[in-house]
N, C-alpha and C positions, 0 to 999 in steps of 0.2 A: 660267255658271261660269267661273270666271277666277281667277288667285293673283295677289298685287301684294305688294310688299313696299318700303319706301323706308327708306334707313339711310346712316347719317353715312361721306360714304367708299365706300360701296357695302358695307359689311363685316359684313351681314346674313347670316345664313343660307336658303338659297332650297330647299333639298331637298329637302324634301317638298312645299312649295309651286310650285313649278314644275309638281310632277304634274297639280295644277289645272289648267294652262292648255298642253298638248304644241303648240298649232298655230302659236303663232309668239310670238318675244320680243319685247316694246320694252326700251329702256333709254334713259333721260338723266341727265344732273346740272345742279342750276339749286342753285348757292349749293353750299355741303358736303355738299346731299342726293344720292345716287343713287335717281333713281324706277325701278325695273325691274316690269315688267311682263308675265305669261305669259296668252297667248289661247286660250280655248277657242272657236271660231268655232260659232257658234251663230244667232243673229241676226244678220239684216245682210249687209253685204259687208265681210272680210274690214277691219278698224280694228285696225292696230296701237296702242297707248296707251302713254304720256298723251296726254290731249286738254292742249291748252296753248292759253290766249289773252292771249299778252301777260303780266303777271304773275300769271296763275292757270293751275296746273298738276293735275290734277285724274287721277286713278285708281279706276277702279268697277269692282266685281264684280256680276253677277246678271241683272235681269231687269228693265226699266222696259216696264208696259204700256199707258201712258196721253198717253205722247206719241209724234206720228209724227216721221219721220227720215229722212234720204237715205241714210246707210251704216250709222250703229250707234244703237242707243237711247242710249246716253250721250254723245251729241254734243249732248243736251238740257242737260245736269247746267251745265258753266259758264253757258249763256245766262240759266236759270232761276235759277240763287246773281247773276246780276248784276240781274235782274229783283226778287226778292224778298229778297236779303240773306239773313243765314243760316240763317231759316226756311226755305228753299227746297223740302227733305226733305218740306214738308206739299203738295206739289204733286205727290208723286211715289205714284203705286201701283206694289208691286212688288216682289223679292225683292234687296235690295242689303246692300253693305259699302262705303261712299263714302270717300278722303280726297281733301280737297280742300286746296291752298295757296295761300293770296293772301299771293303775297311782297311787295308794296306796303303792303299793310295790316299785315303782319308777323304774321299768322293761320293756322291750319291748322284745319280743320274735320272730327272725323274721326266717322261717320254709320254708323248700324244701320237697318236697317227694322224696324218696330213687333213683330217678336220674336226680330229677329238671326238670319234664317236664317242669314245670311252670315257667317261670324264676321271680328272686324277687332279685332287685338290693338296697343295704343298702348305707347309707351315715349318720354316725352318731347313731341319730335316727329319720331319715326321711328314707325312700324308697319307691319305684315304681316297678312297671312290667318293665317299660326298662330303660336302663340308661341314658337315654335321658331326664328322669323326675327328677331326683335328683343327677344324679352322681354315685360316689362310687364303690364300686364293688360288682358284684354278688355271690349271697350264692351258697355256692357250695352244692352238692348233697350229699341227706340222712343229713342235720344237720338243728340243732339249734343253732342260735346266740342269746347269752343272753345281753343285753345290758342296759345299765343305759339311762334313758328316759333323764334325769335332765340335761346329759353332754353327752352324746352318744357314753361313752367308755362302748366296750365289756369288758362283767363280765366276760362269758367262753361260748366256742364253744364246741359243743355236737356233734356225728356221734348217731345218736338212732342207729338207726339198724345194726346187727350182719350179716352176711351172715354165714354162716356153708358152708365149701370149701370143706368135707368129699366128695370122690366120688366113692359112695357102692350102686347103685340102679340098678340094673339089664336087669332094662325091660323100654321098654320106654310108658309104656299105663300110668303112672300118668302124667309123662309132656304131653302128648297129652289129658289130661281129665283137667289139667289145663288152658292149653292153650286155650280149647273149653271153656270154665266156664270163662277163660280174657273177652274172645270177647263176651261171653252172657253179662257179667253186662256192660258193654261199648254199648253196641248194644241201639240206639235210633228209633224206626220207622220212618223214611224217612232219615234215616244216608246218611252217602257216603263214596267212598273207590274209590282211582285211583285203577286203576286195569292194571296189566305188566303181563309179561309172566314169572314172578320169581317166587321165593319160596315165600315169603312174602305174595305178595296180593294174590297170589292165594289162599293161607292156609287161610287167613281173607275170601275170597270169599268162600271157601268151609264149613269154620265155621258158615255162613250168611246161605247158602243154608235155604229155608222155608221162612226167613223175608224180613221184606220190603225194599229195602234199593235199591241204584242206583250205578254204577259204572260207571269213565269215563277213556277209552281207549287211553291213549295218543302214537300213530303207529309212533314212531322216531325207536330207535334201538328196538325194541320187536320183536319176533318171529311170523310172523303174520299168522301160523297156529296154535299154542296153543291160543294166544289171541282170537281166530274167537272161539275153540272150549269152551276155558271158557267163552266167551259170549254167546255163548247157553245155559247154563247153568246155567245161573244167568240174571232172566227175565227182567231185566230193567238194559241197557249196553247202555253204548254212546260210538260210535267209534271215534274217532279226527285223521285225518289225517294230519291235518295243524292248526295253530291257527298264529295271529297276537303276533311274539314276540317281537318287538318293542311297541307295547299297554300293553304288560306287564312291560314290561322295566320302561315306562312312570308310572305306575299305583305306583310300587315298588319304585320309586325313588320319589315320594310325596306321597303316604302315610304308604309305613313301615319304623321301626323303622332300622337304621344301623348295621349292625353287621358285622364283620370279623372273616372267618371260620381259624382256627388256628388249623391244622391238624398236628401229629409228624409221621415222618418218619424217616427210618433207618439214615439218613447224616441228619438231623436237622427237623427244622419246616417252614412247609408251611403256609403264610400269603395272606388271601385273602377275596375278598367283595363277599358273597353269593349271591348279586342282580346280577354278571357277571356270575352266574351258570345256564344254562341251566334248570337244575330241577327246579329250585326254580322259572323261569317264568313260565315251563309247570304246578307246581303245583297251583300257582297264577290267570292259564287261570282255570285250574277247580273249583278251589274255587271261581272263578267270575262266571262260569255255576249255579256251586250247590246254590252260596247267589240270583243268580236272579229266581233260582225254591223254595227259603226259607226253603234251609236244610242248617242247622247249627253243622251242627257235622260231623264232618271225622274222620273215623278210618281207621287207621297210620300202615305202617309197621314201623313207624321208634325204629331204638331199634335193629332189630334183627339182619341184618349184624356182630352188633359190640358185643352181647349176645352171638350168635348161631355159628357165625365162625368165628371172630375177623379177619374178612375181610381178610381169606386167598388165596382168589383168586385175591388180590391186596397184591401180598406179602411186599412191600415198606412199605406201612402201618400198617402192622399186626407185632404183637411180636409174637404168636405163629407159624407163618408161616405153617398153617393151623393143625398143631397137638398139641391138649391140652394135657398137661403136666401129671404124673401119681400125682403130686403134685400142685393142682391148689393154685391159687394167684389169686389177684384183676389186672388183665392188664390194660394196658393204657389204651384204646377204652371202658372198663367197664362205667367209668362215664365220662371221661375226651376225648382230642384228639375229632375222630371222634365223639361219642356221645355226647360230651358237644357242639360240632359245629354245629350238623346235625339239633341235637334237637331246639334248637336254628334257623336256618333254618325255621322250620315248626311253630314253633310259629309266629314268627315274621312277613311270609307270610301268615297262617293262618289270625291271628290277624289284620292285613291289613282289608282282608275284613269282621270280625266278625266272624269267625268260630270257635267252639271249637275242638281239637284234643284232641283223646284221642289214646293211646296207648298201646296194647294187652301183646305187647312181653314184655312191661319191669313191665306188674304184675309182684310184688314182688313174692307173691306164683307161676307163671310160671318160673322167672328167678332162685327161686331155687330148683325147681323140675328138671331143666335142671344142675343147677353144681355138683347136685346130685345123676348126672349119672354118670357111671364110664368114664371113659377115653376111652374106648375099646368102647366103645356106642358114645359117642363123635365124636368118630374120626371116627366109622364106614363108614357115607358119609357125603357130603356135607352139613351141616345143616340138622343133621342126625334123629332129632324130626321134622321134617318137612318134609324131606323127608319119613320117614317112616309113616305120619300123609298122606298125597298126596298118597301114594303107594295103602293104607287099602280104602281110600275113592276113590280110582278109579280116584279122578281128576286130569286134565292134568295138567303137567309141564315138563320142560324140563332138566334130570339131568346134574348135577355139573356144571351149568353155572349160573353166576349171572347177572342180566338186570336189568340195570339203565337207566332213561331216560336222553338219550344223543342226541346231532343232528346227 
């Protein structure tokens, strides 16, 4: 996790986006742009940014887990746009928000990973991590914006990646050897992870079993005999019975960035402020626990609701209305709807107090080991890789009920 922002003049707004990244600034100017740059030091050793080679000036946010490096993962990003042009993006696994600028070519290339963890808001050719820096609007998910540096019209929008919708796998032991392989390269020692009595964190708590990492128990609506026996089980748990949500309230309302969750439902669309969401204080107080014990990384159910069951047990919300189709499609909740809100959510909170989120469920190689299961495997149970992941490992959960924290 990192905040970037580049604008004409330097005349951007950085203020909540610096929260992103406390460990260190870069800043340059190449042409009218100022690139500023805030570090959250996480992998690596210590890389201030931009990475610059000659006339490519390049700023990354997230998490690249696929290629090796002497000091940062994104000392890959120029060699790899000079190697493959500006498909590059399909070479990369990993949770990112790329801009890139070939001032030669008189190009800016500005990059999502395949569902935007990271978010990256355009306006011409200035952008930021939120739109609170430059304006404009945000890249949507799985694409590249190609744009003229000179005048800041898009040349052409690109979607890289393909999904394959075939659904002919039979067994569910690859998405569950996936899903374990997500949460190994996301896995930091001294992580964190809220931990409910759902499918979600359970499945990430039972993937952790062996490493170091901490869980914090927020007892609003949870089941509080699953939660008591998953905390046996996972040697470092914090229970929360209560937390100050008004010191949350105050916390979110000066220092995260704005956003409005823009949820569809069967009769239209829901418009609303995620700082009046419940979750998004409880997640807020843990992330104030975890940054004052200096763990910087959370790993995230978020994703799987909208991947695993397109929120069928909130059928308002759901187009499958809990049974996937023998003919799959990209549903709303895929990138958009629920996941383009939620995700958004966790950043945003995240980001406040400097934490990076990373996300298990929406591996690309786990989300298509799951659409290519058949249908009859899908719809078997509730979140029915996870529940049959939870069944084989013995760990507790509770079937076919989904728990979110609510008051």
């Amino acid at each position: 996790m990192c905040g970037f922002i580049v604008s004409k003049g330097g005349r951007g707004n950085a203020r909540f986006i610096e929260r992103r990244g406390p460990d260190a600034t870069g800043i340059m100017q190449r042409a009218w742009l100022v690139f500023e740059h805030f570090l959250l030091q996480v992998t690596g050793l210590p890389t201030p940014q931009p990475f610059v080679d000659g006339d490519v000036v390049c700023l990354y946010n997230g998490e690249i887990y696929n290629h090796p490096f002497a000091r940062s993962d994104g000392e890959n990003l120029i060699p790899l746009y000079r190697e493959h042009g500006i498909l590059f993006p399909r070479e990369l696994d990993g949770e990112f928000a790329i801009a890139l600028y070939d001032f030669a070519a008189d190009l800016a290339l500005f990059i999502t990973d395949r569902f935007a963890t990271k978010p990256i808001w355009r306006n011409g050719s200035e952008c930021a991590s939120y739109q609170s820096g430059v304006g404009g609007h945000k890249v949507a998910a799985n694409t590249i914006e190609v744009v003229r540096i000179s005048d800041g019209e898009t040349v052409e929008t690109i979607h890289y990646h393909q999904w394959d919708w075939r659904q002919r796998v039979t067994t569910y032991d690859a998405c569950i050897a996936a899903f374990e392989a997500a949460v190994a390269k996301r896995y930091k020692a001294g992580c964190f992870i809220g931990l409910s009595s759902g499918y979600d964190s359970g499945s990430i708590a039972c993937a952790l079993r062996g490493k170091e990492f901490k869980a914090y128990a927020v007892m609003a609506s949870e089941t509080p005999a699953i939660v008591k026996a998953r905390a046996a089980l996972v040697p470092d748990c914090q229970i929360i019975e209560r937390f100050d949500i008004a010191e949350q309230e105050r916390h979110l309302r000066d220092n995260a960035e704005d956003f409005s969750y823009r949820i569809r439902y069967d009769h239209g669309v829901s418009v609303s402020s995620y700082k009046a969401d419940y979750a998004s204080k409880a997640l807020s107080h843990i992330c104030s626990l975890a940054s004052g014990e200096g763990r910087k990384v959370c790993i995230s159910g978020g994703g799987a609701d909208e991947i695993l069951s397109d929120y069928s047990l909130i059928p308002r919300q759901s187009e499958f209305k809990g049974r996937f189709p023998d003919e799959l499609y990209e549903w709303s909740n895929f990138v958009n709807s629920c996941q383009y809100s939620y995700l958004n959510k966790e950043e945003c909170v995240g980001g406040s107090w400097g934490i990076e989120t990373r996300y298990p469920f929406l591996d690309h190689h786990f989300v298509q080991a799951f659409l290519s299961l058949t249908a009859e495997l899908k719809n078997r149970h509730y979140k029915a890789p996870l529940h049959e992941y939870l069944t084989r490992e013995r760990f507790p959960f509770e079937v076919g009920k989904k728990i979110g924290w609510s008051v």
